[in-house]
C-alpha positions, 0 to 999 in steps of 0.5 A, a space after each residue: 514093879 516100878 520102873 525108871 527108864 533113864 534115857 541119855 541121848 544128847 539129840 533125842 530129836 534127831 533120833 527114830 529109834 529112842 524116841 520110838 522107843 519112848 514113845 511105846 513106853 509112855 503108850 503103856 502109862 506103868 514106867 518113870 520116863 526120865 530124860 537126863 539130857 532135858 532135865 541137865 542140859 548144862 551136865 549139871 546133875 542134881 545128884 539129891 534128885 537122882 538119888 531119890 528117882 533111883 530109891 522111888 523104883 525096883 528097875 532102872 533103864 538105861 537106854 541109849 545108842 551105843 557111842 564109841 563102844 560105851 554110853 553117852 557122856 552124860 550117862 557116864 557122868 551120871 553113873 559117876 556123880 550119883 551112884 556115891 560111896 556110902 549110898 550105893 556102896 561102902 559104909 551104909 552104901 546099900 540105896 541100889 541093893 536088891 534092885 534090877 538094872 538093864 540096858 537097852 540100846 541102839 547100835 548103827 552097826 549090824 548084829 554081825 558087825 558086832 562078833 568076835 569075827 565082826 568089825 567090830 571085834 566085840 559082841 554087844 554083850 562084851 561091849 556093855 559088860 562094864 554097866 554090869 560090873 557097876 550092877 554088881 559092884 553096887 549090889 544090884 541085879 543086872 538084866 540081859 539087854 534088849 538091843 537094836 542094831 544096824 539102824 540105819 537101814 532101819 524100816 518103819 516096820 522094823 522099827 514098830 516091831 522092835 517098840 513092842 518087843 522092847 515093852 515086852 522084854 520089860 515086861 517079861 526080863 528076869 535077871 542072869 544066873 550067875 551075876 
């Protein structure tokens, strides 16, 4: 299965954990990694590009940290600029149909902060269900998410761990029932 990994944080370098995480990936030789703040440093997408990146691949990945209960700006501009009607949905819209689409992420907070009864009032689950509402509005499978939280108090060792496991759950993901 082809994978496409998009990762959209606007400060990769200051970044343990995505550029881990990437880092891991590339280890492995098997995903498309794809840089969207590098390859669009002026937020200009080259939709035509993006488009063909998304039909060469059966998965798509969306990975970065958690900003204001959502995704970075530019991933939110992606998703608005290229997944177009009559490409991904509506009349002949079918470009993203039949494929699979994850999440994985990064959050500052702690697992516990993120509970009904937590800080933040909502589970990351919750917080992510407008990427899985896209999924299925354009016709795709969304996959369970692979998570990392409270990175701040992130060790080294932690850290390694949570690279491997997030290749194995690339590795092993299958999409929800029901979805």
């Amino acid at each position: 299965m082809k994978t496409l990994v998009i990762v959209a944080h606007p400060n990769l370098e200051a970044s343990r954990v995505n550029k881990a995480w990437i880092e891991e990936l590339k280890k492995q030789g098997e995903y498309t990694i794809h840089e969207i703040y590098k390859a669009y440093p002026d937020e200009n997408i080259d939709v035509a590009k993006e488009q063909a990146l998304v039909e060469a691949h059966d998965r798509v990945i969306f990975q970065f940290p958690v900003f204001w209960y959502s995704a970075p700006a530019l991933l939110k501009k992606w998703f608005d600029t290229v997944l177009q009607y009559g490409w991904a949905f509506g009349p002949d819209g079918d470009k993203t149909a039949g494929k699979e689409f994850g999440v994985a992420v990064s959050t500052y907070g702690t697992e516990e902060s993120y509970q009904a009864t937590g800080f933040n009032r909502f589970t990351v689950q919750e917080i992510l269900r407008p990427f899985e509402a896209t999924a299925h509005f354009i016709s795709a499978t969304y996959l369970p998410h692979f998570t990392l939280n409270d990175v701040s108090n992130l060790s080294d060792e932690r850290l390694a761990q949570s690279s491997a496991d997030y290749v194995q759950h690339l590795k092993s993901v299958k999409p929800l029932a029901n979805v």
